[in-house]
C-alpha positions, 0 to 999 in steps of 0.5 A, spaced: 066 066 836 064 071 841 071 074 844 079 073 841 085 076 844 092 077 841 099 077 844 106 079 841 111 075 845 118 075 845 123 081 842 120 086 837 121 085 829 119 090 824 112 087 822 108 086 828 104 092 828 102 091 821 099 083 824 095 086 829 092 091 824 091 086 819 088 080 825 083 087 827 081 090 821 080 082 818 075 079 824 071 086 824 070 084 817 068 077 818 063 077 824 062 081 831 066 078 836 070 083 840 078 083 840 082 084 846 090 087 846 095 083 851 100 089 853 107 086 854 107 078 851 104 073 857 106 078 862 100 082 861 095 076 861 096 077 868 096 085 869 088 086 868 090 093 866 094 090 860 088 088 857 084 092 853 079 092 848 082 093 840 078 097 834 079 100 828 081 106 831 087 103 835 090 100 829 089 106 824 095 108 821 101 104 824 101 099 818 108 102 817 111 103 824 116 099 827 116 096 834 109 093 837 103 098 840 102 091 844 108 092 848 114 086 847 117 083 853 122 076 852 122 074 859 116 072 863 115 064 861 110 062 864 113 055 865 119 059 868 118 066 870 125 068 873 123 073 879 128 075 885 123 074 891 126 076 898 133 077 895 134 071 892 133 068 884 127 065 884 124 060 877 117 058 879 111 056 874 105 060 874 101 057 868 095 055 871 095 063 873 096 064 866 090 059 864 085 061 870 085 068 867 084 066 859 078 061 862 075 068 866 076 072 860 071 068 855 077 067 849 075 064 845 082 063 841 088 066 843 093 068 837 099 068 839 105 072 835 112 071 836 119 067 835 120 060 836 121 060 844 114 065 844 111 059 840 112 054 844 110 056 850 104 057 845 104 049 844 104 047 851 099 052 853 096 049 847 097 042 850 093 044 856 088 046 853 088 053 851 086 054 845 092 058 840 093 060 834 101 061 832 103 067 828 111 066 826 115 072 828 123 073 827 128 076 824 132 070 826 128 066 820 129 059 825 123 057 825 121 051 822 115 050 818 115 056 815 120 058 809 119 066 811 118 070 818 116 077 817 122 081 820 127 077 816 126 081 810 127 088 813 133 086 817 137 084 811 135 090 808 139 094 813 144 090 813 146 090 806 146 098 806 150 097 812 156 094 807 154 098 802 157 103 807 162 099 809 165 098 802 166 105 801 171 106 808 174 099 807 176 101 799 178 108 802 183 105 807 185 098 805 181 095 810 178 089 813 171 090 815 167 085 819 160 086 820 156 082 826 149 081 825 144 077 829 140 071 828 143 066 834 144 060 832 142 061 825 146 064 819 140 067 815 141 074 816 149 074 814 148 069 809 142 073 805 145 080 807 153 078 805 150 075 798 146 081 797 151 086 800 158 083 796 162 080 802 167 077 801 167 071 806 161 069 811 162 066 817 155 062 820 154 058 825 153 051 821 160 052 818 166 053 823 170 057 820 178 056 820 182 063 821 187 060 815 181 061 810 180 067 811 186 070 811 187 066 804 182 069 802 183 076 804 190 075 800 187 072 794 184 078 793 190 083 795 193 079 789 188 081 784 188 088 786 183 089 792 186 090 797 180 091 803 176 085 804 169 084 807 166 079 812 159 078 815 160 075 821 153 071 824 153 072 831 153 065 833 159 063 828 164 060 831 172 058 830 172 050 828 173 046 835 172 052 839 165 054 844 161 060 841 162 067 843 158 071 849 157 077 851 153 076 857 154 067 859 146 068 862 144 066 869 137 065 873 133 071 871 137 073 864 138 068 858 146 068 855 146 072 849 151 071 845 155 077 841 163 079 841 165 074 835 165 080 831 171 083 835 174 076 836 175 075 829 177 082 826 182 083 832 185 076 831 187 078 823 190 084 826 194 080 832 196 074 827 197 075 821 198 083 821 191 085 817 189 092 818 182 090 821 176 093 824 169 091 826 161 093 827 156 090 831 150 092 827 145 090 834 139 092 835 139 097 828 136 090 824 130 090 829 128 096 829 124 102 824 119 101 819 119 095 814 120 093 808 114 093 803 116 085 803 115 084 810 108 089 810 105 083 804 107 078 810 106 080 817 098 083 813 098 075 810 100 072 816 095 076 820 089 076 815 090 067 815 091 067 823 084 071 824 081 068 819 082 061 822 080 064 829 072 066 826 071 059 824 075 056 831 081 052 827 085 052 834 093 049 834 095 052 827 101 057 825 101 060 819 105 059 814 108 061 807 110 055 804 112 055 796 109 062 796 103 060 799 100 063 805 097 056 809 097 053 816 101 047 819 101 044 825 104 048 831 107 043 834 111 040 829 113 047 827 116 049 833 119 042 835 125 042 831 129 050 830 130 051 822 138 052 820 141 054 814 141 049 808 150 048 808 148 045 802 142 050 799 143 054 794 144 060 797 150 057 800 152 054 793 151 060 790 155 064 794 161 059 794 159 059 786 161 067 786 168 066 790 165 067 797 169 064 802 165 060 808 172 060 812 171 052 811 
């Protein structure tokens, strides 16, 4: 290997800097090639100064900082890049740009680091003969192949605080509180969070929920002394036979983002059935700070295995943790099918074991 470069593509998540450390100080340790940074995911591929050189002083003491000294962009798909050009909304593809700048630059291997949308790219660009090594990014946790992505841990960390918090007011006013938390069409991070945080009902996307559940079992409570009720509420959760929330439906150049189930549910119970109900929408707080020492361990793991499979070549791999295990799968069967919740897992078992509604 003479030349590897490394990218972190799509939104940020608490971990990254602690993998491009990890890809950095590992390939410096094991030969002499040079290691270039891309500034801003696929978008920097194309911006000559968006490309620069990582050494050991680039990559000193930012183990514990949040965000990315890459810059993170989740648009400029060079499949479908989303321009307006003379006024109008245009999508064009502007792989072969992308694939003819790597080519000039002499990469030996491309790592790439990112969420499910940013590792398929990686596998088409893969497929037209780029050679990509996958590193799994998310705090959503979606992405098949793996049990764990870096980011997760921290996001559920914050959230569970946010409900600790939550439980003093909703006691001291006899509220309901719902908490909405991000994670798309995956329920991981209300389902982890609410465990851990002592919520009372959890609303996910793979379980439709019914209002009359909840009421139920917020009155349940009510008749055993505890007159305040907490919620988790994952952002793509949805009533049965109704369409998930959006807060921006998307057009051309911005992709729908969804957001808002939170209000709908706390505004519902007060509307119909008289339950004094408030709602937090704890946002982009779940992406952003220092992580935890969890996803510290794993971003490091993830990014000693990938440079280390980038020194001997072994191109079209993710890493992986499997079974407490850090190992390397197939990038694109990791990314063909989205990981979703285990409805009959045991973490959702377990949940109903403790008297946690699913509002089903």
């Amino acid at each position: 290997m003479k030349r590897i470069a490394i990218l972190t593509g799509g939104g940020d998540a608490p971990g990254l800097n602690a993998v491009i450390r990890s890809v950095v100080k590992t390939v410096k340790n094991l030969c002499e090639c040079e290691i270039l940074g891309i500034k801003n995911g696929f978008e920097g591929i194309l911006d000559d100064e968006g490309i620069f050189p990582l050494t050991r002083e680039e990559v000193r003491g930012i183990l514990h900082r949040g965000g990315t000294i890459l810059g993170a962009a989740n648009r400029g798909n060079p499949f479908a890049r989303k321009i307006v050009r003379d006024g109008e909304d245009v999508v064009e593809d502007i792989s072969q740009q992308i694939i003819d700048k790597l080519d000039s630059l002499g990469l030996d291997v491309l790592i790439i680091v990112g969420g499910g949308g940013t590792l398929r790219i990686a596998s088409e660009l893969l497929d037209l003969g780029v050679p990509v090594i996958g590193v799994p990014k998310t705090i959503d946790n979606d992405i098949g192949g793996t049990e764990y992505s870096f980011g997760f841990d921290t996001a559920v960390s914050i959230a569970s605080e946010a409900f600790d918090r939550l439980h003093t007011t909703a006691e001291s006013h006899h509220r309901v509180m719902a908490l909405e938390l991000m994670g798309k069409n995956a329920g991981f991070i209300a389902l982890h969070a609410g465990l851990a945080g002592g919520a009372d009902v959890i609303l996910i996307p793979e379980i439709p929920f019914h209002f009359e559940s909840i009421v139920e079992r917020v009155r349940e409570r009510v008749e055993v002394g505890s007159h305040f009720s907490i919620i988790a509420v994952a952002e793509g959760a949805s009533p049965v036979g109704e369409d998930q929330v959006f807060m921006y439906r998307g057009d051309e150049l911005i992709t729908a983002r969804l957001g808002g189930i939170g209000a709908v549910v706390a505004n519902h119970l007060a509307e119909k059935y008289g339950l004094e109900s408030r709602f937090t929408v704890l946002g982009h707080l779940q992406r952003g700070g220092s992580p935890t020492a969890f996803d510290r361990w794993l971003a490091t793991s993830y990014g000693a295995a990938a440079a280390d499979l980038a020194v001997v070549g072994r191109i079209g791999r993710m890493i992986a943790l499997k079974c407490g295990q850090i190992v390397d799968v197939n990038l694109g069967d990791a990314v063909a099918v989205h990981k979703r919740v285990d409805v009959y897992g045991d973490t959702v078992r377990a949940a109903r074991c403790l008297g946690i509604s699913f509002g089903d």
